[in-house]
C-alpha positions as CSV (number, residue, x, y, z in Angstrom):
1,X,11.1,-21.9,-42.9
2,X,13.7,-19.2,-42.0
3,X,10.7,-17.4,-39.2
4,X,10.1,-21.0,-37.9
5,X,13.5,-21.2,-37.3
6,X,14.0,-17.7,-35.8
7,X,11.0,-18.8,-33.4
8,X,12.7,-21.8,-32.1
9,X,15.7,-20.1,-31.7
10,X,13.8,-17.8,-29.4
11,X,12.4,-20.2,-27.6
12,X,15.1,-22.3,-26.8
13,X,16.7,-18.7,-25.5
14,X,13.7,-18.3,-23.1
15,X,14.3,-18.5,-19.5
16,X,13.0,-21.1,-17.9
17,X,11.7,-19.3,-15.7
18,X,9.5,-17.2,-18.5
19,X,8.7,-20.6,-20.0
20,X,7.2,-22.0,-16.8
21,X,4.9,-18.8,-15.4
22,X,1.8,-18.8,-15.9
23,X,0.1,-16.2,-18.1
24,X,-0.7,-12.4,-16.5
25,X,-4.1,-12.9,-16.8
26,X,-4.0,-16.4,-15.2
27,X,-2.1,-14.8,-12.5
28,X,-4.4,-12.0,-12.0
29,X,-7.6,-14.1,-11.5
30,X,-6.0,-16.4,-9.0
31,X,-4.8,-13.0,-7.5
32,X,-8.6,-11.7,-6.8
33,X,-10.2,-15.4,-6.0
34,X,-7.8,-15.6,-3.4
35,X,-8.3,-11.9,-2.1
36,X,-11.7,-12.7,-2.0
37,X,-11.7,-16.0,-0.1
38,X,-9.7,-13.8,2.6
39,X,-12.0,-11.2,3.1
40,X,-14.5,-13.7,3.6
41,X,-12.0,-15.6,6.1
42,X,-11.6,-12.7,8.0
43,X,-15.1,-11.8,8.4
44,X,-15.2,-15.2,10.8
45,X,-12.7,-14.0,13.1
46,X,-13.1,-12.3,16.6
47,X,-14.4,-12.9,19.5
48,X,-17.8,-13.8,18.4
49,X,-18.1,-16.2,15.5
50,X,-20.1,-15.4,12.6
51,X,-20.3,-18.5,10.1
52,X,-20.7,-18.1,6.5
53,X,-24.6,-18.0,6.0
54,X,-24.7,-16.0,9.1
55,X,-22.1,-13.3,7.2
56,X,-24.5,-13.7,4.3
57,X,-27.8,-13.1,5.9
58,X,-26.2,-9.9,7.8
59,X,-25.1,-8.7,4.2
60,X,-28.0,-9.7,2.2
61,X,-30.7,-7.8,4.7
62,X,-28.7,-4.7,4.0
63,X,-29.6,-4.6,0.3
64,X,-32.3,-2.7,-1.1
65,X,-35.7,-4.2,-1.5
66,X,-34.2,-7.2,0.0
67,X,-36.0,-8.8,3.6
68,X,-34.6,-11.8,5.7
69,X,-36.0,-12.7,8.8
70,X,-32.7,-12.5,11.5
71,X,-31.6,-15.5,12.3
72,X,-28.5,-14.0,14.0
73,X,-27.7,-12.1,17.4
74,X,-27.6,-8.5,17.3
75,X,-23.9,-8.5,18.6
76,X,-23.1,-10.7,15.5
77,X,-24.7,-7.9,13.2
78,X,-22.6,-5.1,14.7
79,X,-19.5,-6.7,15.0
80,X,-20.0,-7.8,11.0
81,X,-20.9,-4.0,10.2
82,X,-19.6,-1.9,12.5
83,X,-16.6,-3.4,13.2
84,X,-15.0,-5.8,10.8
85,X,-16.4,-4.8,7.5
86,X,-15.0,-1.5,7.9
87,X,-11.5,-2.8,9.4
88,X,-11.3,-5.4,6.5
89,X,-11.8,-3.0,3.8
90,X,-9.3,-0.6,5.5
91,X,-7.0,-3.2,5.7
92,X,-7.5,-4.2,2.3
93,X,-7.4,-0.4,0.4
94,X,-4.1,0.4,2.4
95,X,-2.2,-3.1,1.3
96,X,-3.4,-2.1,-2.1
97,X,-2.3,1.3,-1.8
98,X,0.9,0.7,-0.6
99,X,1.8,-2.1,-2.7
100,X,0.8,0.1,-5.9
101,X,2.7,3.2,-4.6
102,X,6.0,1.0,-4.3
103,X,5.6,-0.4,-7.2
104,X,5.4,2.4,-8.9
105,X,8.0,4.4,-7.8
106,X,10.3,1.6,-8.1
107,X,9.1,1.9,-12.0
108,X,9.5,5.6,-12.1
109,X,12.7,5.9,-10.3
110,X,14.3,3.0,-11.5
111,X,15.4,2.1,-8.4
112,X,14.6,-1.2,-6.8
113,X,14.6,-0.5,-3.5
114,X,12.2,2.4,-4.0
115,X,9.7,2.3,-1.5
116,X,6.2,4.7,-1.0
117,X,8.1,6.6,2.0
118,X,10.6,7.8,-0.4
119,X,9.3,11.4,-0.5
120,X,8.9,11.6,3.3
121,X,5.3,10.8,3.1
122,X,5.6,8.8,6.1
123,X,7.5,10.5,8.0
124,X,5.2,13.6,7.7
125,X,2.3,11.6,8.6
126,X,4.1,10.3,11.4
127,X,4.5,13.7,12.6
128,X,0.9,15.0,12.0
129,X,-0.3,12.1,14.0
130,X,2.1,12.7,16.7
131,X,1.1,16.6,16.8
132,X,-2.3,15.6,16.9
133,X,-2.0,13.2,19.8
134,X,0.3,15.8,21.9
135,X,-2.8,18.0,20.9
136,X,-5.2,15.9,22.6
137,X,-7.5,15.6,19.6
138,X,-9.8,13.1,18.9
139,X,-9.5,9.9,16.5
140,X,-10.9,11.6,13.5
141,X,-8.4,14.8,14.1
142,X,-5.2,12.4,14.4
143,X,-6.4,11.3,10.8
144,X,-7.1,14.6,9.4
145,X,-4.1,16.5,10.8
146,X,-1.7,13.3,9.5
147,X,-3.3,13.2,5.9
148,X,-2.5,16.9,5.7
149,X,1.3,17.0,7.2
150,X,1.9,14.1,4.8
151,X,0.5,16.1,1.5
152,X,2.6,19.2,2.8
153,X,5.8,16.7,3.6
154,X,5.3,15.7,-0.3
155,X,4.7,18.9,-1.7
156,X,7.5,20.5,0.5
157,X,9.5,17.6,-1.3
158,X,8.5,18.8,-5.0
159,X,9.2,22.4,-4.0
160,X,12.5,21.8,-3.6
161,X,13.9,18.9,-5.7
162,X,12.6,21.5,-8.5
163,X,15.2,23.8,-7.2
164,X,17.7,21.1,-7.4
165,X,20.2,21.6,-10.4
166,X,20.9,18.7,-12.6
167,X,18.6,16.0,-12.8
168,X,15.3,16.1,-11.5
169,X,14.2,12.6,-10.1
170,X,17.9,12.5,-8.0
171,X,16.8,15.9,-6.7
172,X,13.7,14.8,-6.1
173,X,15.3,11.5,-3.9
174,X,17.4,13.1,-2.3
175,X,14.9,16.4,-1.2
176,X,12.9,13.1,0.2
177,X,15.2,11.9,2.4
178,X,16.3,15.7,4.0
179,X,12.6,16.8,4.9
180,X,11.8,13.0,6.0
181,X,14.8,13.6,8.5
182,X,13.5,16.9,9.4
183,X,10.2,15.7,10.4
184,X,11.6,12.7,12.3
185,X,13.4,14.9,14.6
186,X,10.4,17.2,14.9
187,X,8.4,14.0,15.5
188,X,10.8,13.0,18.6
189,X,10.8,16.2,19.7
190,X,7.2,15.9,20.9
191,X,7.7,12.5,22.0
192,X,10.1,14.1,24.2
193,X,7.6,16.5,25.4
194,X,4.9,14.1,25.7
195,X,3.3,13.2,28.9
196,X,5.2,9.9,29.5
197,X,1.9,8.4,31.3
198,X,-0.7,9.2,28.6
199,X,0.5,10.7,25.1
200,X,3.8,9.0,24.9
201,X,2.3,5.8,24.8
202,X,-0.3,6.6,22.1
203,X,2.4,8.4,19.8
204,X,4.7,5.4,20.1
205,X,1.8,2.7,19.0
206,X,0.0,5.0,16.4
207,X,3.8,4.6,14.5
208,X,4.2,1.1,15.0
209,X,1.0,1.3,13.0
210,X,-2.4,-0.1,13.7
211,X,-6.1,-0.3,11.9
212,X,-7.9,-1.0,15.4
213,X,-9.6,2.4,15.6
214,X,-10.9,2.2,11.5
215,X,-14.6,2.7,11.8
216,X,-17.2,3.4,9.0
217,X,-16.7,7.1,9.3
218,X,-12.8,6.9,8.5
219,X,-13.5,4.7,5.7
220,X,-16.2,6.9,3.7
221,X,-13.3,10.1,4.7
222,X,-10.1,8.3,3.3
223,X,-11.4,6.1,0.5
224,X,-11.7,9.0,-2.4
225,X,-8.4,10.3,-2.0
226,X,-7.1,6.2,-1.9
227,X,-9.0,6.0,-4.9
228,X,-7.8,9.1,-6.4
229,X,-4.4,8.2,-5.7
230,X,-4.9,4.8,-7.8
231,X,-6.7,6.4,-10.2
232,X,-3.4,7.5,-12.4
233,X,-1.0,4.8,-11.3
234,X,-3.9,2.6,-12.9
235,X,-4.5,4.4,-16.3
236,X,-0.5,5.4,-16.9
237,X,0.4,1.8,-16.2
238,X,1.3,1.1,-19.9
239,X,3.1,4.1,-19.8
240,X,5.5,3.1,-17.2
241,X,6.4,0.7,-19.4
242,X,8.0,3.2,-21.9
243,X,9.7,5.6,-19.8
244,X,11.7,2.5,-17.8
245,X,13.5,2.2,-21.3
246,X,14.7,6.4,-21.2
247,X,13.4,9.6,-21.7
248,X,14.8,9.9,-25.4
249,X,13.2,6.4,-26.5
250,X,9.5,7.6,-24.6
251,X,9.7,10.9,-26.5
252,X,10.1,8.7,-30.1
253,X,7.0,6.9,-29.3
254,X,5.1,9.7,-28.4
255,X,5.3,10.0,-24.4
256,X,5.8,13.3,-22.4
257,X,8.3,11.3,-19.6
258,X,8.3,14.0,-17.3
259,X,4.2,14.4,-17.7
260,X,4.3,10.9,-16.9
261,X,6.4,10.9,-13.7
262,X,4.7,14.1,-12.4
263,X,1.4,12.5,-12.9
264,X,2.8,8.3,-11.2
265,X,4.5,10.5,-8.4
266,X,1.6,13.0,-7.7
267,X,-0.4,9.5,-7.4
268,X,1.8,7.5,-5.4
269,X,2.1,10.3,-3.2
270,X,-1.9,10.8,-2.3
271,X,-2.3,6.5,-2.0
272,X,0.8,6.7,0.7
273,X,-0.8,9.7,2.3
274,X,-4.5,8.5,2.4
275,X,-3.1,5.2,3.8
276,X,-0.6,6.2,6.2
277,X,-3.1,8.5,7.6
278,X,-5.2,6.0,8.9
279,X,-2.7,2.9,9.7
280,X,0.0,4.3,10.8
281,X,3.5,3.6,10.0
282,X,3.8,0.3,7.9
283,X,7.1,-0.1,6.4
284,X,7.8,-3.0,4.0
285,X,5.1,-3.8,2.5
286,X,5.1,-1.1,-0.9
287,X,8.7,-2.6,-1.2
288,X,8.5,-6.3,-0.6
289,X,4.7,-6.7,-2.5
290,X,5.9,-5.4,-5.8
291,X,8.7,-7.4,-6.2
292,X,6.9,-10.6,-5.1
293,X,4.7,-10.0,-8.2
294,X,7.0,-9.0,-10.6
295,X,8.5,-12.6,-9.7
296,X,5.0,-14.0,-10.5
297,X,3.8,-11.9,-13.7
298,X,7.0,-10.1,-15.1
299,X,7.7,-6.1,-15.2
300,X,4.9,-5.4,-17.8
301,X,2.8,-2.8,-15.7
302,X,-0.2,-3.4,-17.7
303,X,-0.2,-6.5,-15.0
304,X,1.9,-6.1,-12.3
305,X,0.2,-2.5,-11.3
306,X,-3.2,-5.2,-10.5
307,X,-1.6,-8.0,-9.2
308,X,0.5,-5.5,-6.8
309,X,-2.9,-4.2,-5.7
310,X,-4.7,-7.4,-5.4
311,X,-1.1,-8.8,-3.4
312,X,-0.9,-6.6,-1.4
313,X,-4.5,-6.2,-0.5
314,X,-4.4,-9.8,0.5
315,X,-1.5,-9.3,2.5
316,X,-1.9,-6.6,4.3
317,X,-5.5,-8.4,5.1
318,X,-4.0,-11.3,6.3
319,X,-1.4,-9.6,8.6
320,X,-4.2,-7.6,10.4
321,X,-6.2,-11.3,11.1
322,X,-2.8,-12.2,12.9
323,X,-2.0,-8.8,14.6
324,X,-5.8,-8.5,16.1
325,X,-6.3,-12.8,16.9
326,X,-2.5,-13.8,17.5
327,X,-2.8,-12.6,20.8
328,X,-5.1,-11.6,23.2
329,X,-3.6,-7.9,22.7
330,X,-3.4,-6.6,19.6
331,X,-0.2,-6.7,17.6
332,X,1.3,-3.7,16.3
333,X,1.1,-4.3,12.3
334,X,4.4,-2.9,11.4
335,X,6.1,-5.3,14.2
336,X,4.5,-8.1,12.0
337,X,5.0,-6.4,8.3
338,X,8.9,-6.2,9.5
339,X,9.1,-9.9,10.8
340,X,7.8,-11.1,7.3
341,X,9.1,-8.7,5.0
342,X,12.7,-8.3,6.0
343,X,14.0,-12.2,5.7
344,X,12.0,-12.2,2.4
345,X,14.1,-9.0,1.0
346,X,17.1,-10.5,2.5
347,X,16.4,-13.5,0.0
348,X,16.0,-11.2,-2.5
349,X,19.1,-9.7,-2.3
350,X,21.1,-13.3,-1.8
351,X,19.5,-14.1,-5.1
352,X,21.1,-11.9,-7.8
353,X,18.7,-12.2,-10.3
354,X,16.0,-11.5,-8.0
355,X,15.9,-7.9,-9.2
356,X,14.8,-9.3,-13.0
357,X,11.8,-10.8,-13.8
């Protein structure tokens, strides 16, 4: 009689907030049905339309041991495969990326504005990309050479908050934002030397951020170390969970908290680089996404590390249907990413106990 008692008393101290969300697992299925209903949405939209057995047939005929007669145009079957396939899975692996990485830092740093440029990976992309352009190399070198400035930004970044006395992680923040200014002003420095009728321009869209030039090609370059990147922000998930209560309480149950950083930040790091490298700069949505989900499943990371990728997949998706059909010239994505993200951060902060789940 005495449990039953303790139980109702614990539920009737429930929020009624907990009492009305649905379950993680609920969450995390509606999460991936409607992921998947906007990949195939998207796959219908462009200049030539493509209906949905049309998209199939095109799919299908690519299998192994698997023959259709076409009963679709040839510009229909490149535009599907060529063009939107691998645009919609870029789309889809940097929203997940980025969603992940801010998710996780906000975790690790305990910090809930955290977001993946915190450790001037996006800065140092930015300023690859811009070197690259002032270069006058090709697509693929843009990528490569911003990829590489952004893992030297972050490992610059390490370098030094090690050196910092005292604790680590502030050292670590506060390393971030000094070599993230340093490669700003290096990146307007060669915006100031740029050709003002041919490199200026390009430099100034590739960091408004874009995924118009994502071709097959890119995607098979930048989808291991994207995948590398989730790779331990997926399997130390649980662990998150423990070092958000302390160090001391993490090293009673049995949990290295600094192994566990190193390895979420090392992570976090590659996923921003990787996707960075190839979109550009797109601010809000590692910052906004997470906190959206945590609204929706709680702060247990053993769910809201896959509902932040699955969110922020689908958003990032859906943003690039309205930056590349809004108009008839494309829409920079981090013009649109700001437009949505900021009022809906600006609601989180009016709303006190927005920062709780």
């Amino acid at each position: 009689m005495e449990h039953t008692d303790i139980n109702v008393y614990e539920q009737e101290n429930i929020p009624d907030r907990e009492k009305r969300r649905l379950s993680g697992g609920t969450v995390l299925v509606l999460l991936a049905v409607v992921l998947l209903f906007s990949v195939v949405f998207s796959f219908s939209l462009g200049r030539y339309p493509i209906g949905l057995r049309e998209l199939i047939g095109i799919i299908l005929n690519r299998l192994p041991f698997v023959r259709i007669e076409p009963f679709w145009s040839g510009a229909q079957e490149v535009a599907v495969l060529n063009i939107r396939m691998p645009r919609i899975f870029m789309a889809v692996l940097v929203g997940a990326c980025l969603s992940a990485a801010g998710a996780a830092y906000q975790g690790v740093f305990q910090n809930p504005i955290a977001a993946p440029d915190i450790l001037g990976a996006s800065a140092g992309a930015g300023f690859g990309a811009a070197l690259a352009i002032f270069l006058g190399m090709s697509h693929a070198g843009v990528t490569l050479l911003a990829f590489v400035a952004s893992l030297m930004t972050v490992f610059l970044v390490f370098v030094i908050g090690n050196k910092v006395k005292g604790e680590k992680t502030l050292g670590l923040v506060l390393a971030g934002i000094m070599i993230s200014s340093l490669f700003q002003s290096g990146t307007s420095f060669i915006k100031l030397a740029a050709d003002p009728n041919n490199k200026l321009p390009a430099i100034t869209y590739w960091l408004m951020g874009s995924l118009s030039g994502a071709d097959n090609d890119e995607l098979k370059f930048i989808v291991w170390p994207m995948l590398l990147g989730l790779l331990p922000l997926w399997l130390m998930r649980w662990r998150l969970n423990v070092i958000t209560m302390g160090d001391d309480e993490a090293c009673s149950l049995g949990v290295d908290a600094g192994k566990v950083r190193l390895a979420v930040v090392f992570g976090a790091s590659l996923a921003t680089a990787a996707s960075v490298s190839v979109s550009g700069m797109i601010g809000w949505v590692g910052l906004v996404i997470p906190h959206m989900t945590r609204r929706l499943v709680g702060s247990d990371f053993r769910v809201l590390m896959p509902a932040s990728i699955l969110a922020g997949g689908t958003f990032m998706l859906l943003v690039d249907d309205i930056s590349r059909t809004l108009m008839t010239t494309e829409i920079p994505i981090g013009i649109l990413t700001a437009a949505i993200g900021a009022p809906f951060f600006l609601l989180l902060i009016i709303r006190r106990d927005a920062w709780h789940a």
